[in-house]
N, C-alpha and C positions, 0 to 999 in steps of 0.2 A: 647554310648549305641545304640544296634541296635533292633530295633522296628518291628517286623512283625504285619501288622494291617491288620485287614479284615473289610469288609463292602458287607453286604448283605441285607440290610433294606427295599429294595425297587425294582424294576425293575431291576436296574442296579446291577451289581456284580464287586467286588473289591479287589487287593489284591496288598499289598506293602512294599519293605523294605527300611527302612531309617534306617540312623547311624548320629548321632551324629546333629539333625535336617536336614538332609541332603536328601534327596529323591534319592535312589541308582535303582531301578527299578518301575512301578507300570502297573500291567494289570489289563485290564478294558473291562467288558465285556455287552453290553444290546442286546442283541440279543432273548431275549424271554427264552430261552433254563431257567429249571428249576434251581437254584442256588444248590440242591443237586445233580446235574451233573456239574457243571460247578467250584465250589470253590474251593475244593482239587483237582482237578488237574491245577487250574490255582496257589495253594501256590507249587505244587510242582515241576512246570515248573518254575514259579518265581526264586523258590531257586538254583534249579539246572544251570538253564541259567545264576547265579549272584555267582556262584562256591560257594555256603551256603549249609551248612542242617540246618534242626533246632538244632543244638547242637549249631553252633554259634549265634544264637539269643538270647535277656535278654530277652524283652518281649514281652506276645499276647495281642494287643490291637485288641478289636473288639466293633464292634455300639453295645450298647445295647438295644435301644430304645431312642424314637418311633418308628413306624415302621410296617409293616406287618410282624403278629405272625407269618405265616411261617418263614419267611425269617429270623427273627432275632434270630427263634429257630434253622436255621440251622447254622448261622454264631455262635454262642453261644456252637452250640454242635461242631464246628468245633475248635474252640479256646481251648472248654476245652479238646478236645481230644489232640491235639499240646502241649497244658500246662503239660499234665500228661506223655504224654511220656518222652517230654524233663527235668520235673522238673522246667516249667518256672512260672514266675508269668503273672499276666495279668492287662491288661486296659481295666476297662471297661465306654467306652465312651459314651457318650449322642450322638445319630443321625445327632443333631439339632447343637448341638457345634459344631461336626466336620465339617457341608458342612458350617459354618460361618470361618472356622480359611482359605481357596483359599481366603476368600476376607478380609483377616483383612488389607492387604496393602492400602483398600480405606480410607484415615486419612478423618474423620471428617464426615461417613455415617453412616445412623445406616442399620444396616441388619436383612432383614426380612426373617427367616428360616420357610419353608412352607411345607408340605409333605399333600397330600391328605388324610383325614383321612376318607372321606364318608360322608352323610347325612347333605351336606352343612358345614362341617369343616373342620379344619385344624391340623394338628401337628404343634405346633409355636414356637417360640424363639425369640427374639429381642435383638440384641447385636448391641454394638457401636465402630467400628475401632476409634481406639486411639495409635498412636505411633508402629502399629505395631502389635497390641494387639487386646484381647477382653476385654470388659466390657460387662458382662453380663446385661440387661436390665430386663428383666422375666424371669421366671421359665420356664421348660418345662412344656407344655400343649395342651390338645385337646382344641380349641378356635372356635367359628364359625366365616364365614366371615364378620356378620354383627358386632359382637361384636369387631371384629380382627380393622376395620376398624373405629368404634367410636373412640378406643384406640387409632390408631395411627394418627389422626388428632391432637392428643396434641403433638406430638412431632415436633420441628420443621426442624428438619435435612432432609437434604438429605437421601432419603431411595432406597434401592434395595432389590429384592425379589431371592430369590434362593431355591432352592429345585427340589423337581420329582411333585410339587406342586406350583411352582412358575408360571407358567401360566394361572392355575385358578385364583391365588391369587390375580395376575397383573390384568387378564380378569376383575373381582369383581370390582375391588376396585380401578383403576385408575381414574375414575371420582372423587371419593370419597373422596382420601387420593393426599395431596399434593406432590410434587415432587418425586414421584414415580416411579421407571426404575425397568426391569427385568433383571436380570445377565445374560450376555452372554453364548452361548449355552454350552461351553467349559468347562465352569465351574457353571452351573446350577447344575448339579445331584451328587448326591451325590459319595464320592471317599473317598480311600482307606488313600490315604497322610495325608487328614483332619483329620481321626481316629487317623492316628500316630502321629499326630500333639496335637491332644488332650490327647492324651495318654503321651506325654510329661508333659503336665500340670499337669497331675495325677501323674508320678513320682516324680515330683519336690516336690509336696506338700502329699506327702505321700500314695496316694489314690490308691497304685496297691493291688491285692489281689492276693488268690491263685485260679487255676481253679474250683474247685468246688464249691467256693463264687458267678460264673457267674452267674446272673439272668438276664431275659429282664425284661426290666420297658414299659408295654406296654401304660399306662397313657390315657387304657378305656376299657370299657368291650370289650371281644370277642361276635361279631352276636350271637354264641350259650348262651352264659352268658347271654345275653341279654333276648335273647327268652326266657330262661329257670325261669327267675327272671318275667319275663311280666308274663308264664304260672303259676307260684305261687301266685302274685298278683290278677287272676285273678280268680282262686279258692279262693283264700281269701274273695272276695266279698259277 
């Protein structure tokens, strides 16, 4: 099965193709530059330099969330646009899954998925390397750090932090929370491979759809929603 996965959740911008679990190209780009400049032409040098189009690919995996609403709206419009031409199906991955599956090789850590969501919180995840694997620990979720940090004192493993968010997380909470490490810089941000790696998981167990099913799950209000909800309640008074 050959997997085109994208990832644009965050600063960073990602695009990659695997076959058959295998990692055959991935570019990776954080240079500031907006992700509606920078995605489609980073799938269509990808494919071109790896002798593909999209006719030989099965499926779009893309992050869907958490994440920044732009960014996951453009990764989201760029999957479904791929989808529709080619007739493919798609993945659509959790954020937070995919930057945990670079370190599920740590056997016996739990990992602490982190992405800056604003106003002293977090986008979070906690999974536990096992053989290889994940176990999932929680749900995805907006968390703050204080609450992040009560939580993870009950656990007694070994923990590492990863994300475009894993250095606030560290910064917070390394007093706080025992055995605590930051994942190395190589593999801190979030990438393209993880989405196809998670996107694996969702073939296996049924979970692909068709492009028009793609939604973000953005897992909190937008600043405008917010305001717009304060300014009603506050006519209500």
């Amino acid at each position: 099965m050959k997997i085109l996965a994208l990832e644009s959740s965050a600063t960073a911008c990602s695009a990659a193709l695997c076959q058959d679990g295998a990692l055959v190209a991935q570019f990776f780009q954080c240079s500031g530059l907006t992700h509606s400049r920078t995605l489609l032409p980073m799938v269509n040098g990808l494919l071109e330099n790896c002798g593909e189009d999209i006719n030989g690919v099965d499926v779009i995996a893309v992050a869907i969330g958490p994440g920044s609403f732009t960014g996951l709206r453009i990764g989201i419009a760029t999957a479904k646009g791929l989808a529709w031409a080619g007739g493919k199906l798609c993945a659509p991955c959790s954020t937070l899954e995919s930057m945990a599956w670079p370190l599920a090789h740590l056997e016996g850590k739990m990992i602490i998925c982190a992405m800056d969501a604003r106003r002293k919180q977090v986008y979070n995840a906690l999974f536990f390397a096992e053989g290889g694997r994940l176990k999932r620990l929680s749900p995805d979720r907006a968390i703050s750090l204080e609450e992040l940090g009560e939580e993870l004192k009950n656990f007694p493993f070994p923990k590492i932090v990863v994300g475009d968010g894993a250095q606030l997380c560290y910064n917070s909470l390394r007093e706080v929370v025992p055995e605590l490490t930051l994942a190395p810089i190589q593999l801190r941000m979030q990438g393209a491979w993880g989405v196809a790696r998670a996107a694996e998981e969702l073939a296996a167990s049924g979970g692909l759809l068709s492009g028009e099913k793609l939604m973000p799950v953005y897992h909190r209000l937008s600043q405008a929603e917010r305001e717009r909800l304060e300014q009603t309640r506050n006519k209500n008074l």
